[in-house]
C-alpha positions as CSV (number, residue, x, y, z in Angstrom):
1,X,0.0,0.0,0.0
2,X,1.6,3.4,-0.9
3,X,2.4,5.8,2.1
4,X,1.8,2.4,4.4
5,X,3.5,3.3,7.5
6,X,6.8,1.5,8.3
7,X,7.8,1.0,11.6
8,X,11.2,-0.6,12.7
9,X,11.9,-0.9,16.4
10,X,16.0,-1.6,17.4
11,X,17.4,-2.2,20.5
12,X,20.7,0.2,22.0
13,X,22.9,-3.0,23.3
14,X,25.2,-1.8,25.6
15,X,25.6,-6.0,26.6
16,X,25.9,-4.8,30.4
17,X,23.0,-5.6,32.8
18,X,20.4,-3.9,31.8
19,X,20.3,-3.9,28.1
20,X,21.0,-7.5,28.7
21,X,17.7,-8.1,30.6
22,X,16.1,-5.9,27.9
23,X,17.3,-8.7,25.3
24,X,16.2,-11.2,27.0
25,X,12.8,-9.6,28.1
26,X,12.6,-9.4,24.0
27,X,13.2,-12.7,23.6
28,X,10.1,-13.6,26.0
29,X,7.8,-11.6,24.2
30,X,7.4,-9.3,27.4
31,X,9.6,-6.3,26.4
32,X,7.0,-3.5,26.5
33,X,4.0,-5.3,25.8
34,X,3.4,-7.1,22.8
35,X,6.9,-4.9,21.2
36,X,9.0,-7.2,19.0
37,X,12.3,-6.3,18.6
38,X,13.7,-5.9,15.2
39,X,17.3,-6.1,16.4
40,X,19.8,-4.9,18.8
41,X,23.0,-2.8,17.9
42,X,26.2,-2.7,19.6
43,X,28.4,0.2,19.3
44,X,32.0,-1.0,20.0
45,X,34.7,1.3,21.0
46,X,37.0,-1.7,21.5
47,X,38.0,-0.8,24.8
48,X,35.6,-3.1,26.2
49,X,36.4,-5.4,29.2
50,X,37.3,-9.1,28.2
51,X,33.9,-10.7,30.2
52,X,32.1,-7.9,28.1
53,X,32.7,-9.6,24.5
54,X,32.8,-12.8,25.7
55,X,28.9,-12.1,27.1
56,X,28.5,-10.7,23.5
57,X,29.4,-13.3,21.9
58,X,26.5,-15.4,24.2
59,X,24.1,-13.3,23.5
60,X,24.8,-13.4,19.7
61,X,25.2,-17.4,19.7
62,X,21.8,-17.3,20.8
63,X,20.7,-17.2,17.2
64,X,17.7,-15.0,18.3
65,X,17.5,-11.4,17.9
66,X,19.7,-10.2,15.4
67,X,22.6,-8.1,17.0
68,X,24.6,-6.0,15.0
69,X,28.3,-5.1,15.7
70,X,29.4,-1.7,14.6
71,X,32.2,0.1,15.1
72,X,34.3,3.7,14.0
73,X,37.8,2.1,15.4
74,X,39.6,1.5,18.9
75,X,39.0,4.8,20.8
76,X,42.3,4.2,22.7
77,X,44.1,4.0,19.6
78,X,42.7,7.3,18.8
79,X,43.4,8.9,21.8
80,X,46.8,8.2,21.2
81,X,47.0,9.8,17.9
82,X,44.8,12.8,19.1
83,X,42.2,12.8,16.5
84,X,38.8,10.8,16.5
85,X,37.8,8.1,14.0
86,X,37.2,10.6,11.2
87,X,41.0,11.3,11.8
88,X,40.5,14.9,11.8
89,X,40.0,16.1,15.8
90,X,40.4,14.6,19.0
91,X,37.7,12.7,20.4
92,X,38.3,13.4,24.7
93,X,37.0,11.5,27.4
94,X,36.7,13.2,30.4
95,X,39.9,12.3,32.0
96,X,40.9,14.6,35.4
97,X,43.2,17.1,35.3
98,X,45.5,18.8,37.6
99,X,48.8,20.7,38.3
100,X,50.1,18.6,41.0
101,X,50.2,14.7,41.0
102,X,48.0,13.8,43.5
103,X,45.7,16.7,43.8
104,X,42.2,17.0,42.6
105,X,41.5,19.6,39.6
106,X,39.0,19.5,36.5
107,X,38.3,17.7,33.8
108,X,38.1,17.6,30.2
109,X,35.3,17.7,27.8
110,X,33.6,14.4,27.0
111,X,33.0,13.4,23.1
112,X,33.8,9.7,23.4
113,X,30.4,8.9,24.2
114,X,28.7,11.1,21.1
115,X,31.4,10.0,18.7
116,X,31.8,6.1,19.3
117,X,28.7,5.5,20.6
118,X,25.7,7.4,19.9
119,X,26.8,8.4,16.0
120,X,28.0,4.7,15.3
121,X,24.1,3.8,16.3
122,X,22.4,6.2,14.5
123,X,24.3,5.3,11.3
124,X,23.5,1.8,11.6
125,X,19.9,3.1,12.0
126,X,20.1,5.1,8.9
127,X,22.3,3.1,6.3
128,X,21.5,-1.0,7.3
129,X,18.0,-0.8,9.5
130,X,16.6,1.6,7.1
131,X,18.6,1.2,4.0
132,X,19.1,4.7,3.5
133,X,22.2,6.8,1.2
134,X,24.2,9.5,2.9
135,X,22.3,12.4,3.7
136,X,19.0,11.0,2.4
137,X,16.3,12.3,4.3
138,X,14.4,9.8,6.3
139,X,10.9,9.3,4.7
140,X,7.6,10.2,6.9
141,X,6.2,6.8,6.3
142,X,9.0,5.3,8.5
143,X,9.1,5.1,12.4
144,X,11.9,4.0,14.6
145,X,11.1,2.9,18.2
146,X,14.3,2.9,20.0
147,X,14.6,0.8,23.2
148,X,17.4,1.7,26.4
149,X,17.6,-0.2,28.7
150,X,17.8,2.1,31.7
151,X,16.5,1.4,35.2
152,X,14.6,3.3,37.7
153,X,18.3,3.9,39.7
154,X,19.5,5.8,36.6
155,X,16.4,7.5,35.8
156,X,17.8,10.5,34.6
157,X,19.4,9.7,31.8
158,X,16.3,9.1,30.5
159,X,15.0,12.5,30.8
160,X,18.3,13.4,28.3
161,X,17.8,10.8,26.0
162,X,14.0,11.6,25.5
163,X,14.7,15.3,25.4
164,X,17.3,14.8,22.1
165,X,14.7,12.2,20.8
166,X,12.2,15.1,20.3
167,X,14.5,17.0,17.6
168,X,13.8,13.8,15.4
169,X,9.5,13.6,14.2
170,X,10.6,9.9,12.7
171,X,12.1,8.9,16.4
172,X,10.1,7.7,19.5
173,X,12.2,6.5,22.7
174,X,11.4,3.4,24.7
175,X,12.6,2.7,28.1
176,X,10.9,-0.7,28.9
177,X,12.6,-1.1,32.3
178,X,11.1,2.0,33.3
179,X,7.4,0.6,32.5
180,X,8.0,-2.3,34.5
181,X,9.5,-0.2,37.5
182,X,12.7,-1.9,37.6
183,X,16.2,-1.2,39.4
184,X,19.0,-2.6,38.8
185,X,18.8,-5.5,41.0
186,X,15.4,-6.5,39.5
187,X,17.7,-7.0,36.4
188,X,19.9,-9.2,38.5
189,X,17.4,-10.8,39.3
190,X,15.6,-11.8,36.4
191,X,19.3,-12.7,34.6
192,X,20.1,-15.1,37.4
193,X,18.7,-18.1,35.9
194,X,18.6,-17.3,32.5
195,X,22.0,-16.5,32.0
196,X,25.0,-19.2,32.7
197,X,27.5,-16.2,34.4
198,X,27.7,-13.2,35.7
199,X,26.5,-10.4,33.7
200,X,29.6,-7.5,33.2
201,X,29.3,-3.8,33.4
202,X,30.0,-2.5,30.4
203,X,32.5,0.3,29.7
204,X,35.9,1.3,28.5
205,X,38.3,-0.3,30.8
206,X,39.9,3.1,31.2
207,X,36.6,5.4,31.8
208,X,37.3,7.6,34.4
209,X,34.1,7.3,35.8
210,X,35.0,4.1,37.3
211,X,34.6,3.6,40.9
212,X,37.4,1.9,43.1
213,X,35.7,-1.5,42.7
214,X,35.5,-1.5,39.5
215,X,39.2,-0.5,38.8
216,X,39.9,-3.7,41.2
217,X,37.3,-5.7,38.9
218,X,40.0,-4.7,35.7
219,X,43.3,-4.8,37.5
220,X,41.8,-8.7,38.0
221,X,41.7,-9.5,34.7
222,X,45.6,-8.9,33.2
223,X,44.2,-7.8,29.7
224,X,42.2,-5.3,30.7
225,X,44.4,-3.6,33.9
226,X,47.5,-3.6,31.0
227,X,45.2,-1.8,28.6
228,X,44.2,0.7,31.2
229,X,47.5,1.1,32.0
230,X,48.4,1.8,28.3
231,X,46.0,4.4,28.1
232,X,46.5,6.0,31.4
233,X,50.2,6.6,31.0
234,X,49.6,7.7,27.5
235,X,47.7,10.7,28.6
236,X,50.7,12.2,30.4
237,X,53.1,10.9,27.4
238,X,55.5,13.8,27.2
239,X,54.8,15.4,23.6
240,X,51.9,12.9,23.6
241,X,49.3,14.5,21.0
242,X,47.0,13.1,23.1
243,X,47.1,16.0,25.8
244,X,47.9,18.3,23.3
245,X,50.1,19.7,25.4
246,X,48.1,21.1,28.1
247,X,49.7,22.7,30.9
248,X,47.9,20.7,33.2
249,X,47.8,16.7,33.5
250,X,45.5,14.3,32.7
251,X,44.3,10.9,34.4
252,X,42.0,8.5,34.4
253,X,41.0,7.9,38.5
254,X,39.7,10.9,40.1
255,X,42.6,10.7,42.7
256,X,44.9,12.6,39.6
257,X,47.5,9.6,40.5
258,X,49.1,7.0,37.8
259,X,46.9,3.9,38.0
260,X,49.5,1.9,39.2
261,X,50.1,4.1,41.9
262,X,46.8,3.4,43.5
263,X,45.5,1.5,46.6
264,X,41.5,1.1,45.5
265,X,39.0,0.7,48.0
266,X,36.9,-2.1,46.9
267,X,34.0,-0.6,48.7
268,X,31.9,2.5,47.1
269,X,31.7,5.7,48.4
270,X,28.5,7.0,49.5
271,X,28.6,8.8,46.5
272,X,29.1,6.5,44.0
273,X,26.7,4.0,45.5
274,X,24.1,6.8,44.7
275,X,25.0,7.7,41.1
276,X,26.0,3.9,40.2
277,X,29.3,4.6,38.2
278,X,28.1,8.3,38.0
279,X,25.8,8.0,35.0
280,X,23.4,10.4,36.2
281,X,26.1,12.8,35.8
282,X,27.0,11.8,32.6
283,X,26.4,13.5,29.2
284,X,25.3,11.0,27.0
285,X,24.0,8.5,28.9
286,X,24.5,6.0,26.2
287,X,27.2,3.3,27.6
288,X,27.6,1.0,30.5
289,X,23.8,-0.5,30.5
């Protein structure tokens, strides 16, 4: 039928906890009411912990859902270079800054999450999902329903995702978690005898927004502590494009110390415990669910 409407509803797979239940919840036919999801899309900085593609890879061998694995290069690798995977300017994450080794100052501005993340999705959306050419306008007979999975603990960073969802007529936001009026745990919950191990965070294994025990979760795991390592050190590289020679340094832990220098305290801070990983303070609000 001409003008029929088209409607195509896709999945943000961060493969954390969340986003994981949210898969699954598909799978059961209970993910926002009678919802089927077309497929799931992973945005892959390549910084990812080792647990965290090896859970991928479960998912995927699942043979359900389709998941699509997209990426715009190894954000590391970019930091390194000081330019973003476009290779013209450099894509920061919000790494701590200061004078003195060891004491507390700013941070930088945070692109990793618009550049790797969000703009790898919505080009998936637009070119594969959709089928579209570059720059082609997206036609009024097509919808997209797009599903995060965000909890009632990190409420918040729904209100930003739904606010930039509003610039788009062709876009409507889902957040199926909140329907149900599920935290967190809930998800751990509902995972724990559907799924064979533990579910991983998910997140750069260098994002400063870490808390102490989840820098002790990747010093475990030699692959990921070296890598964080990599990057850490590279930050503070002298004549390193990647702090463009600021005056001040950078770091990844808020303590502004080398993150082999560190004693972590496996237990969270009052604040941390509140803003789990401090998502509600984070800009995108697109990675770690």
């Amino acid at each position: 039928m001409v003008g029929e409407l088209k409607e195509f509803r896709i999945l943000n797979l961060g493969a954390g906890v969340q986003s994981t239940a949210c898969y699954l919840l598909a799978e059961e036919c209970r993910m926002y009411g009678e919802d089927v999801i077309d497929c799931a899309i992973f945005a892959d900085t390549g910084e990812e912990p080792v647990a965290v593609y090896q859970h991928l890879a479960w998912l995927r061998n699942r043979g359900t859902i389709p998941i699509l694995d997209r990426t715009r290069g190894r954000l590391g690798e970019d930091l390194k270079k000081g330019q973003n995977a476009t290779r013209q300017r450099f894509a920061s994450i919000p790494a701590f800054t200061s004078e003195v080794e060891g004491q507390k100052g700013g941070m930088t501005r945070r692109q990793c999450s618009k550049e790797y993340k969000v703009e790898v999705i919505e080009r998936a959306i637009r070119r594969e999902v959709l089928g579209l050419k570059p720059r082609q306008r997206i036609p009024a007979s097509v919808h997209v329903f797009q599903y995060y999975g965000i909890s009632l603990d990190e409420a918040g960073r729904a209100g930003r995702i739904a606010a930039r969802a509003k610039e788009h007529k062709w876009l409507t936001v889902k957040f199926p978690l909140l329907k149900l009026g599920w935290t967190r745990a809930d998800c751990i919950d509902f995972l724990a005898d559907r799924v064979p191990h533990e579910v991983p965070k998910s997140a750069c294994v260098f994002c400063p927004y870490h808390s102490d025990a989840e820098w002790l979760n990747i010093k475990a795991v030699p692959e990921d502590w070296k890598r964080a390592v990599e990057i850490d050190s590279a930050l503070r590289t002298t004549g390193s494009v990647a702090n463009r020679q600021m005056s001040q340094k950078m770091y990844v832990h808020r303590s502004c110390l080398p993150l082999t220098q560190i004693e972590f305290n496996p237990k969270p801070t009052p604040r941390e415990f509140q803003t789990n990983l401090a998502f509600n303070y984070e800009c995108q609000g697109v990675c770690g669910n």
